[in-house]
FILO-634480 format. One line per 8 residues: number of its first residue (from 0); for each residue x, y, z of C-alpha. Coordinates in nm, 2 decimals, padded with zeros to 4 digits. Layout:
N
NUM	X Y Z  ...
END
This chain:
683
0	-10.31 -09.31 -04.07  -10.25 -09.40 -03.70  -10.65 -09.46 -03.53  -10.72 -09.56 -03.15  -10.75 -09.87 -03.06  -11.10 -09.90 -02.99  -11.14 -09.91 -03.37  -11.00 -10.24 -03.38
8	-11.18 -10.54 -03.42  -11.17 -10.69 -03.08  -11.11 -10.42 -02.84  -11.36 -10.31 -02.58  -11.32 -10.08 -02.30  -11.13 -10.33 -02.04  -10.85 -10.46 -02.34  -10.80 -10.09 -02.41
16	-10.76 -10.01 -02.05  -10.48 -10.27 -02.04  -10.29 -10.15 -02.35  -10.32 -09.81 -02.20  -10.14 -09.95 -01.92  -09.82 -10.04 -02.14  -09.84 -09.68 -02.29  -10.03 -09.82 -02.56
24	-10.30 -09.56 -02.71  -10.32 -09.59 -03.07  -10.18 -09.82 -03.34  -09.84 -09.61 -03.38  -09.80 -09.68 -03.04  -09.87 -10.02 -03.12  -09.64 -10.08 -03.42  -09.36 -09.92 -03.21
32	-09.42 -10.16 -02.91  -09.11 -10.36 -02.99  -09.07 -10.74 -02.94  -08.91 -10.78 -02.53  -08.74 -11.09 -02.71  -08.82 -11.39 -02.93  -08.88 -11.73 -02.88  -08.69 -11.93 -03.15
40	-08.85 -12.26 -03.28  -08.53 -12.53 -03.32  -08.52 -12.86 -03.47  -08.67 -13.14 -03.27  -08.37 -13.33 -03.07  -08.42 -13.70 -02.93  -08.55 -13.79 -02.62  -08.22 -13.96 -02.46
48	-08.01 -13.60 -02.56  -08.28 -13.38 -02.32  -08.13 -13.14 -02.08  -08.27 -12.98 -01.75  -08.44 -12.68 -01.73  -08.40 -12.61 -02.08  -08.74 -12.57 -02.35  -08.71 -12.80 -02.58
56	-08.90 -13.01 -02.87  -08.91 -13.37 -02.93  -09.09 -13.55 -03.22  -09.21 -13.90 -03.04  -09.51 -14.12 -03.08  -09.72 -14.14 -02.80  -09.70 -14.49 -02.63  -09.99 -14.52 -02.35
64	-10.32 -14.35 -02.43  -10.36 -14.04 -02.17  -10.50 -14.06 -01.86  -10.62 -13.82 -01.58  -10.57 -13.80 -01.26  -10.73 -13.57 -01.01  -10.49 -13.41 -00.73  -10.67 -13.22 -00.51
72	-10.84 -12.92 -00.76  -10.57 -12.93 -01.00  -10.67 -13.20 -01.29  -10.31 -13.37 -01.45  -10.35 -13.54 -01.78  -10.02 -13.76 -01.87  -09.92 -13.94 -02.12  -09.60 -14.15 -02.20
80	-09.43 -14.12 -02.55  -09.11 -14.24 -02.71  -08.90 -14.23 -03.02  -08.57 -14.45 -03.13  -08.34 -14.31 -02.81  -08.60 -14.35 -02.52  -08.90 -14.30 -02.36  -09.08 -13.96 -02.17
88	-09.35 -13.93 -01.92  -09.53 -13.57 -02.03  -09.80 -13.43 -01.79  -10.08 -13.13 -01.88  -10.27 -12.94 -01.57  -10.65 -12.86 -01.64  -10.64 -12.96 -01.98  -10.90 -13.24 -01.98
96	-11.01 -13.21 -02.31  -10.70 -13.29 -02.49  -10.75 -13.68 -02.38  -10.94 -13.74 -02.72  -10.66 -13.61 -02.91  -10.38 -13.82 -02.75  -10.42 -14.14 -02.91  -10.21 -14.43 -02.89
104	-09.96 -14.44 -03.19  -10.02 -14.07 -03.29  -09.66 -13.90 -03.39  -09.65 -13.51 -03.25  -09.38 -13.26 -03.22  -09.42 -13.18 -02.83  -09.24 -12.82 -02.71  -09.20 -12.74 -02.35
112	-08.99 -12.72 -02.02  -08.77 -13.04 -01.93  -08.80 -13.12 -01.57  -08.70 -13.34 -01.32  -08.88 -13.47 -01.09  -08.84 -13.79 -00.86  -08.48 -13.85 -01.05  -08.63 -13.88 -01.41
120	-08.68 -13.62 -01.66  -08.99 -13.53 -01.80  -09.18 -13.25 -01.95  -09.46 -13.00 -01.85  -09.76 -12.85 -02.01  -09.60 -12.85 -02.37  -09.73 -12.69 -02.69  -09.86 -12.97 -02.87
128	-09.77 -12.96 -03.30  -09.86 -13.18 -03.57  -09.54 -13.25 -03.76  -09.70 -13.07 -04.07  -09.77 -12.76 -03.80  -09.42 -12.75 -03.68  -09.24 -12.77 -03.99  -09.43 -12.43 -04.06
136	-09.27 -12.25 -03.74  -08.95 -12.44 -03.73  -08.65 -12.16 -03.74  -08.91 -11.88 -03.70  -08.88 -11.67 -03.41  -09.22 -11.56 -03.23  -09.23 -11.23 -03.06  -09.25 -11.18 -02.72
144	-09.39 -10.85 -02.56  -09.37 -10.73 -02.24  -09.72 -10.80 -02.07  -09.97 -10.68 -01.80  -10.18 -10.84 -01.60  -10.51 -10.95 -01.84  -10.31 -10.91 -02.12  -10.17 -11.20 -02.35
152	-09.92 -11.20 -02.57  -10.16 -11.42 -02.85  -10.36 -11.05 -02.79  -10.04 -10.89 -02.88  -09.98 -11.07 -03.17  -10.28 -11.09 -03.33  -10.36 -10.70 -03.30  -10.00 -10.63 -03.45
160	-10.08 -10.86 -03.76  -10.38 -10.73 -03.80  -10.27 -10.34 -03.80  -09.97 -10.47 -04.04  -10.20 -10.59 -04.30  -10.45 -10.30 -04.27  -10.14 -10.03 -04.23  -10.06 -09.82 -04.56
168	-09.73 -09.81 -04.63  -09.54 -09.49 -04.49  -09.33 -09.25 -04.70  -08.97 -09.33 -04.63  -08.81 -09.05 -04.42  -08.47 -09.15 -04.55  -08.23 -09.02 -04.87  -08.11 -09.34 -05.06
176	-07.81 -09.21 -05.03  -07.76 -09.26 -04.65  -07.95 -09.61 -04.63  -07.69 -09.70 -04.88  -07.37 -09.53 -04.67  -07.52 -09.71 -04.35  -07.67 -10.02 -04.49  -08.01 -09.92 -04.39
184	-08.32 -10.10 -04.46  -08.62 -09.97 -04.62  -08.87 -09.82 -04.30  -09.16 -10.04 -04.39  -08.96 -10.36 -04.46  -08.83 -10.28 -04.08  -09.12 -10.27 -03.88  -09.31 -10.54 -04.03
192	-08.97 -10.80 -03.96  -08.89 -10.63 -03.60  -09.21 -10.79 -03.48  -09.18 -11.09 -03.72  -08.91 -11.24 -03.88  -08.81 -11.47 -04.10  -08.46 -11.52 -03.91  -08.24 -11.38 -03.71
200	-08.04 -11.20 -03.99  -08.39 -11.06 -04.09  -08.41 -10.97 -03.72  -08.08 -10.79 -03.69  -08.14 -10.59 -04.00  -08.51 -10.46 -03.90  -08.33 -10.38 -03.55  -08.04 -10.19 -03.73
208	-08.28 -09.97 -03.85  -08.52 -09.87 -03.63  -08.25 -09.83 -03.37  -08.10 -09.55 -03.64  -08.39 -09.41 -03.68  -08.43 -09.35 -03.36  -08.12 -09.21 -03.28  -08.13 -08.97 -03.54
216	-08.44 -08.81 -03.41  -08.34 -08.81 -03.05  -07.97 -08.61 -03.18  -08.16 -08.40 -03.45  -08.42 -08.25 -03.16  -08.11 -08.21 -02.91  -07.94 -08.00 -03.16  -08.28 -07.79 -03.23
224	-08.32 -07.77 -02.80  -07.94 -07.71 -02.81  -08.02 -07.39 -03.06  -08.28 -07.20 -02.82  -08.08 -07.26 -02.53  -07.77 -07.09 -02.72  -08.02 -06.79 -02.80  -08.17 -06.79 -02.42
232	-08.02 -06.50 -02.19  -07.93 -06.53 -01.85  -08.19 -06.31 -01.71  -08.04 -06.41 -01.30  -07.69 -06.32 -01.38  -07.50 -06.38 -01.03  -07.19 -06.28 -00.88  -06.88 -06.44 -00.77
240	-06.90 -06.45 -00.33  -06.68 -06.47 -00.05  -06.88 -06.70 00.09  -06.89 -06.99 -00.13  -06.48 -07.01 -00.12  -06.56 -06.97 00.27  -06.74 -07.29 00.28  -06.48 -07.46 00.04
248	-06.24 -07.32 00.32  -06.43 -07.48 00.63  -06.55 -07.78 00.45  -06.38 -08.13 00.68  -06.23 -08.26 00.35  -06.05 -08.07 00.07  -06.22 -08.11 -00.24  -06.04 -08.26 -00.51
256	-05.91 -08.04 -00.86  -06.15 -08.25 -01.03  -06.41 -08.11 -00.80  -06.27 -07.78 -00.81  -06.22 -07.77 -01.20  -06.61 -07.82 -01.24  -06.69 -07.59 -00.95  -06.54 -07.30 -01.21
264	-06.66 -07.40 -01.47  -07.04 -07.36 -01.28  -06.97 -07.01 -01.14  -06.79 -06.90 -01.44  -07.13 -07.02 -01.66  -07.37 -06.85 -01.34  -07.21 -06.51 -01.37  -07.21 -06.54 -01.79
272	-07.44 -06.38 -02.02  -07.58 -06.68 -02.15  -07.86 -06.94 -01.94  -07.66 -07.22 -01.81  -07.73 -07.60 -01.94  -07.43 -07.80 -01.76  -07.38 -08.15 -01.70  -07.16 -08.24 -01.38
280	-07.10 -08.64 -01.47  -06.90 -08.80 -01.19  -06.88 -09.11 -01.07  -07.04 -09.30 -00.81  -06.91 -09.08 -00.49  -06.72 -08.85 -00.63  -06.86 -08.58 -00.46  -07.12 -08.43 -00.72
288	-07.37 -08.31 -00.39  -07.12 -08.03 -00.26  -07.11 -07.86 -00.57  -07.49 -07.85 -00.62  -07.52 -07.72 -00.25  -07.24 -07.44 -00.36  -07.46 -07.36 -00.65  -07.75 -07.33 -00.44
296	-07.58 -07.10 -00.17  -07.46 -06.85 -00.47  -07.79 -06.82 -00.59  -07.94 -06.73 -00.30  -07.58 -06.50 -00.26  -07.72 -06.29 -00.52  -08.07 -06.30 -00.43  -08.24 -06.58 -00.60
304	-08.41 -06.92 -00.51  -08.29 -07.27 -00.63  -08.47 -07.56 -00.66  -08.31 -07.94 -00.63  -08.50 -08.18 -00.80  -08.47 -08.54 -00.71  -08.59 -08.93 -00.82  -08.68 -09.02 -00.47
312	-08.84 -08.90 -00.18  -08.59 -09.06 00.03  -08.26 -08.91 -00.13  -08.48 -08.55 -00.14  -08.50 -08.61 00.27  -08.13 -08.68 00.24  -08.06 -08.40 00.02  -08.22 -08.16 00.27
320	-08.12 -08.29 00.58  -07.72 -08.26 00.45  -07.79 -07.89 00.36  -07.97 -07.82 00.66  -07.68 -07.92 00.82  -07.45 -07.71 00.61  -07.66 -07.40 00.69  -07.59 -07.45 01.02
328	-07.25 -07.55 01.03  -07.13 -07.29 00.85  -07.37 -06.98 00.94  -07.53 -06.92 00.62  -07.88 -06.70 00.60  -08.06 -06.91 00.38  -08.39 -07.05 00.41  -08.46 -07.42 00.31
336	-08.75 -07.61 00.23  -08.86 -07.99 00.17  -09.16 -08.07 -00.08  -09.25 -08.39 -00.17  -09.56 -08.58 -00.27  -09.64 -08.71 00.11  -09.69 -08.40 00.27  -10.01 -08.32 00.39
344	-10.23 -08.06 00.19  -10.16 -07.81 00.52  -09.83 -07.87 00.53  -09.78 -07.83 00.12  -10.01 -07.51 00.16  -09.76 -07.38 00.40  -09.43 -07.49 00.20  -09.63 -07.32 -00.15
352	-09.64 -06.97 00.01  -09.30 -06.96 00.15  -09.19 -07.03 -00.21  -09.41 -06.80 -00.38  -09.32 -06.54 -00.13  -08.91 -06.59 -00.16  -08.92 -06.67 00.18  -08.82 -07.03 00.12
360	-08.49 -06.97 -00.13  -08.40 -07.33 -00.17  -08.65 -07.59 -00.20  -08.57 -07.94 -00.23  -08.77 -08.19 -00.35  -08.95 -08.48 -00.56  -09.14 -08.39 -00.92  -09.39 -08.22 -00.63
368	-09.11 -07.95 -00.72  -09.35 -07.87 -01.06  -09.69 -07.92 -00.98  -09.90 -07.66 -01.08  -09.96 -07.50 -00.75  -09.59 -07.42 -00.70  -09.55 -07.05 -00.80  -09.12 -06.96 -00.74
376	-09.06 -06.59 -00.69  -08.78 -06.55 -00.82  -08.62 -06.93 -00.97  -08.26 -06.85 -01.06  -08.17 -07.23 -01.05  -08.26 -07.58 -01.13  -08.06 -07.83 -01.05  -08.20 -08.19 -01.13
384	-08.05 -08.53 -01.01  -08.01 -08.79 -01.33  -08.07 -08.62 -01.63  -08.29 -08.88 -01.77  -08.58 -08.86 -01.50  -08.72 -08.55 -01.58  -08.91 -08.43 -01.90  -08.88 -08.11 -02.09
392	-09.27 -07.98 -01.98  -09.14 -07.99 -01.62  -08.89 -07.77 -01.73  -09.04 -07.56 -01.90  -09.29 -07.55 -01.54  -08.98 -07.46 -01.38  -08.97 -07.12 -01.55  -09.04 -06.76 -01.37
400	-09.29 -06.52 -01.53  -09.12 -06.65 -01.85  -08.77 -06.66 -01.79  -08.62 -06.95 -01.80  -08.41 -07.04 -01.51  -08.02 -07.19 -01.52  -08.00 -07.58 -01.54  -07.75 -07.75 -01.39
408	-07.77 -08.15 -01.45  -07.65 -08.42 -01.21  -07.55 -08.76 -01.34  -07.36 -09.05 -01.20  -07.34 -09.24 -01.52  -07.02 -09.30 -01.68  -07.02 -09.29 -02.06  -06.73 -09.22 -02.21
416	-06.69 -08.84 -02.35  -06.72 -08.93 -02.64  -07.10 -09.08 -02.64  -07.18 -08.77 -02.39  -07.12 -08.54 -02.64  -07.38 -08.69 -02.86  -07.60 -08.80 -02.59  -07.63 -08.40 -02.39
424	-07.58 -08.25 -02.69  -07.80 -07.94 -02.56  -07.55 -07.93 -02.23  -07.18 -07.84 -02.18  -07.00 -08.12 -02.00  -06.79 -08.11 -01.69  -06.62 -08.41 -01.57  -06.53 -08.52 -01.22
432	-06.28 -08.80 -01.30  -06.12 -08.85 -00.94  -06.25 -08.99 -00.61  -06.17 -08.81 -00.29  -05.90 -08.97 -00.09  -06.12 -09.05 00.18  -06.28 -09.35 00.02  -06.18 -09.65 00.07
440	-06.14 -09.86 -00.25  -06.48 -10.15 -00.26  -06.33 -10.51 -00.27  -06.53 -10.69 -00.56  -06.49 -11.09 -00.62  -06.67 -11.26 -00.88  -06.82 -11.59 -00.86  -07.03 -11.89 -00.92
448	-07.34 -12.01 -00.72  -07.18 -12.28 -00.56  -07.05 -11.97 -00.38  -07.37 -11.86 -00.22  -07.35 -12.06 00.11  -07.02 -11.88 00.19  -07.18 -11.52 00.08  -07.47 -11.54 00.27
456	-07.24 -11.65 00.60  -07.00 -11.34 00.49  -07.35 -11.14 00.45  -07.46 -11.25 00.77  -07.17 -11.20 00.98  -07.14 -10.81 00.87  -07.53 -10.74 00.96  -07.38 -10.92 01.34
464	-07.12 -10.60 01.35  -07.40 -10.34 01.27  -07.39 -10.31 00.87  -07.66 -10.39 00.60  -07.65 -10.57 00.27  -07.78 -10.55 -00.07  -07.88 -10.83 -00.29  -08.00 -10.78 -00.65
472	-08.21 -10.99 -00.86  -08.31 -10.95 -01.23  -08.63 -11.00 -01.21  -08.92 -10.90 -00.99  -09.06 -11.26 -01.06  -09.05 -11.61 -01.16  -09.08 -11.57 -01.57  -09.17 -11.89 -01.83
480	-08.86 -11.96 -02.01  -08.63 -11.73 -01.81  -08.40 -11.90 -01.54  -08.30 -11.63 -01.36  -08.30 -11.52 -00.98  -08.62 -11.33 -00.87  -08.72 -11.08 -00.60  -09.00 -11.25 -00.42
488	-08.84 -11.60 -00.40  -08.54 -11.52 -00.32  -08.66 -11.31 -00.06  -08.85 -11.61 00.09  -08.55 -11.83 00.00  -08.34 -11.64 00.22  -08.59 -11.55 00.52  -08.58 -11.94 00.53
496	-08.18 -11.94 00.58  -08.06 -11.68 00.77  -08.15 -11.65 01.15  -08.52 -11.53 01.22  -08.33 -11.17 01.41  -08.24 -11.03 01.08  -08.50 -10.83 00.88  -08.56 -10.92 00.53
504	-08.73 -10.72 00.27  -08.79 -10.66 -00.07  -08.84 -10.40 -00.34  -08.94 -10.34 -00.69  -09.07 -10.13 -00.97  -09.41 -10.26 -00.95  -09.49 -10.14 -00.56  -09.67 -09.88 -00.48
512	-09.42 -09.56 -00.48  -09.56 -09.54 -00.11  -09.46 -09.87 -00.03  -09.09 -09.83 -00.19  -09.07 -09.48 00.00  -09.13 -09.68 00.33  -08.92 -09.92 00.25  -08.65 -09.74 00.17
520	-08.64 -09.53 00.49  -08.70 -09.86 00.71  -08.35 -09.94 00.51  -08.18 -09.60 00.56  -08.29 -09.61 00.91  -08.13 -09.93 00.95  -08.45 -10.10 01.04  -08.43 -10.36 00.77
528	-08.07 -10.54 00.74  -08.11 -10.71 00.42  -08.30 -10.55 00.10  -08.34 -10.76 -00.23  -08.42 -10.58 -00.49  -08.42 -10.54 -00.89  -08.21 -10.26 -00.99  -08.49 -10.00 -00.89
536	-08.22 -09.89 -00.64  -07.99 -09.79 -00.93  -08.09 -09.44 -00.82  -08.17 -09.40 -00.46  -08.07 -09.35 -00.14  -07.72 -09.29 00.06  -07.71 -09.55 00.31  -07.35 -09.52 00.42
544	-07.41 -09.80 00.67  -07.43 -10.09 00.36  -07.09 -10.27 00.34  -07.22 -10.57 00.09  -07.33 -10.58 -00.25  -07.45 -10.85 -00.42  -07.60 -10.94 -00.76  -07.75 -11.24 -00.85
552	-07.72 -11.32 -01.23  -07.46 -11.06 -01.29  -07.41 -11.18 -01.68  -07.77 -11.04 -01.75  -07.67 -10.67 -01.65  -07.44 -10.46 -01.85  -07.09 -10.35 -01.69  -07.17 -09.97 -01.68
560	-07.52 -10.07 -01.47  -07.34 -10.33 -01.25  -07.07 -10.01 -01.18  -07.40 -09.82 -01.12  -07.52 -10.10 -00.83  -07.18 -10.12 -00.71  -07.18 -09.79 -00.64  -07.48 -09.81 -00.36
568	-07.18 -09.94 -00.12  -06.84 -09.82 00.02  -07.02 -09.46 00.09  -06.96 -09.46 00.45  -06.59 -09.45 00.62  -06.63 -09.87 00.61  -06.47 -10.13 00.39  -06.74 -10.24 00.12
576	-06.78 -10.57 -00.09  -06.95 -10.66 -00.37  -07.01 -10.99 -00.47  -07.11 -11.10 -00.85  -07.25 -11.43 -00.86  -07.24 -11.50 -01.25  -07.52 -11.78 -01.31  -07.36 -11.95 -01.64
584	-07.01 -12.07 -01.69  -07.00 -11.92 -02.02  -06.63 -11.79 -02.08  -06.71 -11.45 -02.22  -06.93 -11.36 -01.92  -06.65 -11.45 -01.70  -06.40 -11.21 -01.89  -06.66 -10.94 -01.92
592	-06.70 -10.95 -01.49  -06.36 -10.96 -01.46  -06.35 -10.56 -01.57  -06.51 -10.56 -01.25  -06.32 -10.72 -01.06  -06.02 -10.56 -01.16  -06.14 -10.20 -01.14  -06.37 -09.96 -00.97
600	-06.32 -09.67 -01.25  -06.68 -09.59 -01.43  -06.49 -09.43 -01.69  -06.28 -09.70 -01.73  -06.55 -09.96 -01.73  -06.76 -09.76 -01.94  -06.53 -09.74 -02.25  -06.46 -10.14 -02.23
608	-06.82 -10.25 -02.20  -06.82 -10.08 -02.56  -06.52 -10.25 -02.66  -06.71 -10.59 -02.57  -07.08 -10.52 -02.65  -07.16 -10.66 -03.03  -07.48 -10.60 -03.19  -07.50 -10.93 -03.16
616	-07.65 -10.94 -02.81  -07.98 -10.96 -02.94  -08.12 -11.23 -02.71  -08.20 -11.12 -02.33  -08.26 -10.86 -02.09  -08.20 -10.51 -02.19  -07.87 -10.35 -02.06  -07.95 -09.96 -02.04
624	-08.01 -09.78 -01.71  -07.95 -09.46 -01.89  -08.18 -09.32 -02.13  -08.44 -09.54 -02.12  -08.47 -09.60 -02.58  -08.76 -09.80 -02.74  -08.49 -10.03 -02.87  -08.17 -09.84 -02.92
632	-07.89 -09.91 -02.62  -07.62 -09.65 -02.61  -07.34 -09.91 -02.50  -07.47 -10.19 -02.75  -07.52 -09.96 -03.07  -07.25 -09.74 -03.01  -07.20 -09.80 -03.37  -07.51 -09.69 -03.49
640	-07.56 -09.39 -03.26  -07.17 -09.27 -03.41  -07.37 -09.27 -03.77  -07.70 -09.12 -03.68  -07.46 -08.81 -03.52  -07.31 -08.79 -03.81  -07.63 -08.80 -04.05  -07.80 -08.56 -03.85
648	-07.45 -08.34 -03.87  -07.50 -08.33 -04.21  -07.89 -08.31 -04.24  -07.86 -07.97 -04.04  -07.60 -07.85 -04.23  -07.75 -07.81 -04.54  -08.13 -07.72 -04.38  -08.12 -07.60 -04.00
656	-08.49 -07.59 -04.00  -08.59 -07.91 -04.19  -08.79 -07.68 -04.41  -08.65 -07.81 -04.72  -08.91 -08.09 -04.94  -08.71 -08.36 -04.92  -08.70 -08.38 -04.52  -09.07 -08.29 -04.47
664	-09.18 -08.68 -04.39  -08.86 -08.62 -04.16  -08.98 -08.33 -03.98  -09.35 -08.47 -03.95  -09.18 -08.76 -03.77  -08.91 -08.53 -03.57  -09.23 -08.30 -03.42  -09.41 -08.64 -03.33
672	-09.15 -08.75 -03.16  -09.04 -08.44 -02.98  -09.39 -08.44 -02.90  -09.43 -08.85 -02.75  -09.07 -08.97 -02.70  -08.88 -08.68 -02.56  -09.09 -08.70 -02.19  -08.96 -09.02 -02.17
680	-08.63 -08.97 -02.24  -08.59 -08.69 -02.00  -08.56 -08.36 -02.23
END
């Protein structure tokens, strides 16, 4: 029986506050709150075969008894040890009271970060084992959670053991049958080794699992959404018009068949009996935005209002501004409005009764599109940008007096049709496989770091002819045991490099969404030249005037998101670069970036990032973009997602309903999970 966490010995107001933080409410969520990775406990090696920048342990006798040393308020304990191969100078910081325990001629197993400083190597604040304790951990792997501020991971850890040894074991939800076709582990044998195992073939095995499971009930409740939307009518059935093929007509460019094809496909659906539930997946600019704006202009055609729904308030000023200018252009009588989260309360009182009135037929906007005060007249159409950013409640908010508008989904992310299928189950697909001509092709080169000098000169002499760059860093900040680029010292790094005339700024997932909003409009405005960022600007803003893209680490990201990146360049009528700096020399990085290199095709990419992805890639930074899972990745378990399709094929078959005894624990788990999981997963 799950319980909150208050009920835990330990956990006051403020500890609860934090796990709340992390999405952590009660100890389901808890168990479920997977490892981020592990931290594997090796043998010991010898002091002379110690590498930089690597963690390490060495079993050594200590040689000089410690001693402190005060440097300004920061109190350094060091101590020198040895063993057969050499000798080690180790240093502690405001650790005082370990000087007793370092005696002369005591033998410890110390673990830490090799450094070097002043030309030697030495180590800093290490864990400190007896070789009795470290025999205990050696080959174990610890789990590593992803924190808040307050929060440890020791907290972590010993909440999860403790709700392990307390937790009944759960009914399994599985027939023997298929853990035996898919070599499944038993559910409680899972969850206890995901969070700690013995080894990393324990490891793998607990993963397998959980990862199916979860797969299973993400496909089973697409198929049941799938079902109602089959059953739904189209209660805003619309008409074919002259003036959408007008527009097609006037339009600067031709569109492409590819363009054309899915543009069908949508009117056929919009003048059907049935609700439309479409995905458009197209590549990164290949023209997805004029056929949501001819959607829009049919609805209102026939009388109805649309609403576009976007991640950003930035691309939903975009958005509106480039149909603004459409209207115009081309004559249309059609009223458009802009809502987002920064208006004023006047200005949203003013934007909520030209809605509610039909005045206002297409409204464009943030998740302010399905707040509670927005009452549509008559909502024919809802067109949302990335299908994974918004939930099925704000669909649901999206319908008029009860009828449940047409849904038309955007989404720039190239999966092979094979995984979409599975994946947007509930939608019918419509591909956009061809780039207008107009583009011109990005130039990508891959390199290594030695390179950067020469980038930042190419970087700099692009911002001198008027255009903006770019640069993309893993993580937000500097991480224990990671060595990997970060946002806010790189950002430094280079304010310190490049001439004091070019504006520098940075962005993350952890600002304020005001601050990113400003940001990102000081960007599009061109105000800012230079933006490093984490990969928060996966989705976000057209900024045409951006010729160079550059990513820092590019092993750590997989090839579908690095495509994804890429794709923030080469949208103007200028030649684009991108530039991945690959931080290891490791020969399978280098063939995986060379898919890059040798192609801009999503589709392309896509298909041969599953060809090289193992579910062996345990260790690391998680590749998805798309469809943010607990622990499943769609590229990486490709494998297992195939299975769980076909399971759930099968379990649905024989009982459509799961009212059958023998998939009860099933259905308990599929209506929880419909319930927690499916918000999150944009459905």
């Amino acid at each position: 029986m799950k319980k909150s966490l208050r009920e835990l010995k330990g956990v006051g107001e403020k500890t609860e506050k934090l796990f709340q933080k992390l999405g952590i409410r009660d100890t389901d969520d808890l168990l479920r709150y997977y490892p981020r990775t592990y931290d594997a406990y090796e043998e010991p090696v010898s002091v002379s075969g110690l590498e930089e920048g690597t963690l390490t342990a060495i079993r050594v006798s200590v040689i000089s008894g410690a001693y402190v040393n005060q440097v300004r308020n920061l109190q350094i304990i060091s101590v020198t040890a040895a063993d057969t191969s050499g000798r080690l100078n180790i240093t502690w910081f405001n650790a005082p009271y370990l000087k007793s325990s370092l005696k002369k001629g005591s033998v410890f197993v110390f673990r830490g970060k090799v450094v070097r400083k002043q030309g030697k190597l030495m180590m800093e604040h290490p864990e400190i084992f007896t070789p009795a304790a470290y025999e205990e951990v050696l080959h174990s792997l610890q789990p590593i959670y992803g924190l808040t501020a307050g929060l440890s991971n020791k907290t972590i850890v010993k909440l999860v053991k403790m709700v392990l040894k307390e937790e009944q074991l759960q009914m399994e939800s599985l027939p023997e049958e298929f853990k035996e076709r898919y070599c499944l582990a038993d559910y409680n044998f899972a969850i206890r080794a995901i969070h700690f195992p013995d080894n990393k073939e324990q490891l793998l095995t607990a993963r397998k699992r959980l990862v199916f499971d979860e797969f299973l009930l993400f496909i089973l409740a697409v198929q049941l959404l799938k079902e109602k939307t089959e059953e739904a009518e189209n209660t805003f059935p619309m008409k074919q018009t002259w003036t959408t093929e007008q527009i097609i007509e006037n339009l600067p460019y031709r569109l492409t068949n590819a363009q054309l094809n899915a543009w069908h496909e949508i009117e056929r659906d919009l003048s059907g009996q049935a609700l439309m539930s479409r995905l458009v997946q197209g590549d990164v600019g290949s023209g997805k935005t004029i056929l949501a704006f001819l959607a829009m202009v049919l609805a209102c055609e026939n009388g109805y209002q649309a609403a576009l729904m976007v991640p950003t308030e930035v691309l939903a000023r975009q958005h509106y501004e480039a149909f603004q200018k459409l209207i115009n252009e081309q004559g249309l009588v059609c009223r458009a409005v802009l809502l987002t989260g920064s208006h004023t309360a006047k200005e949203k009182r003013e934007r909520y009764a030209m809605i509610a009135s039909g005045e206002a037929s297409v409204i464009i906007g943030t998740h302010a599109l399905i707040q509670e005060k927005v009452s549509y007249r008559s909502l024919g159409l809802v067109i949302t940008d990335e299908q994974h950013r918004f939930g099925v409640k704000q669909r649901e908010a999206l319908t008029t007096m009860g009828n449940p508008p047409n849904v038309l989904v955007m989404s720039a992310t190239p999966i092979p049709r094979t995984l979409a299928i599975i994946l947007y189950g509930d939608l019918d697909i419509s591909v956009i496989d061809e780039l207008p001509k107009r583009r011109l092709p990005i130039k990508n080169c891959v390199v290594g770091t030695s390179y950067r000098p020469a980038a930042y000169t190419f970087i700099e002499k692009q911002v001198r002819e008027g255009h903006q760059a770019y640069i993309i860093c893993p993580m937000v900040e500097e991480s224990e045991g990671l060595d990997a680029e970060n946002v806010l010292d790189y950002t430094a790094k280079l304010k310190g490099i490049l001439p004091k005339d070019i504006r520098v700024t940075y962005l993350h997932g952890k600002m304020k969404a005001k601050e990113k909003n400003q940001v990102m409009e000081q960007f599009a405005s061109g105000e800012i030249q230079i933006l490093v960022s984490t990969t928060v600007v996966e989705v976000g803003v057209n900024v045409p005037n951006a010729t160079v893209m550059m990513v820092e680490n590019a092993e750590r990201f997989g090839l579908a998101q690095l495509h994804q990146l890429r794709g923030r360049v080469g949208r103007g009528e200028y030649q684009s670069y991108c530039i991945f700096v690959q931080g290891n020399d490791v020969k399978e990085t280098s063939k995986r970036l060379e898919i890059l290199n040798k192609s801009n095709d999503g589709f392309y990419i896509a298909g041969e990032d599953l060809k090289l992805r193992g579910p062996g890639e345990l260790f690391g930074i998680r590749q998805s973009g798309l469809m943010e899972f607990r622990i499943g990745d769609i590229y990486q378990d490709v494998d297992i997602l195939k299975s769980a399709s076909e399971a759930a094929g099968e379990i649905l078959a024989l009982d459509g309903d799961l009212s059958l005894p023998q998939n009860s624990i099933l259905k308990e788990k599929l209506l929880s999970y419909m319930k927690d999981e499916l918000e999150n997963l944009g459905l």
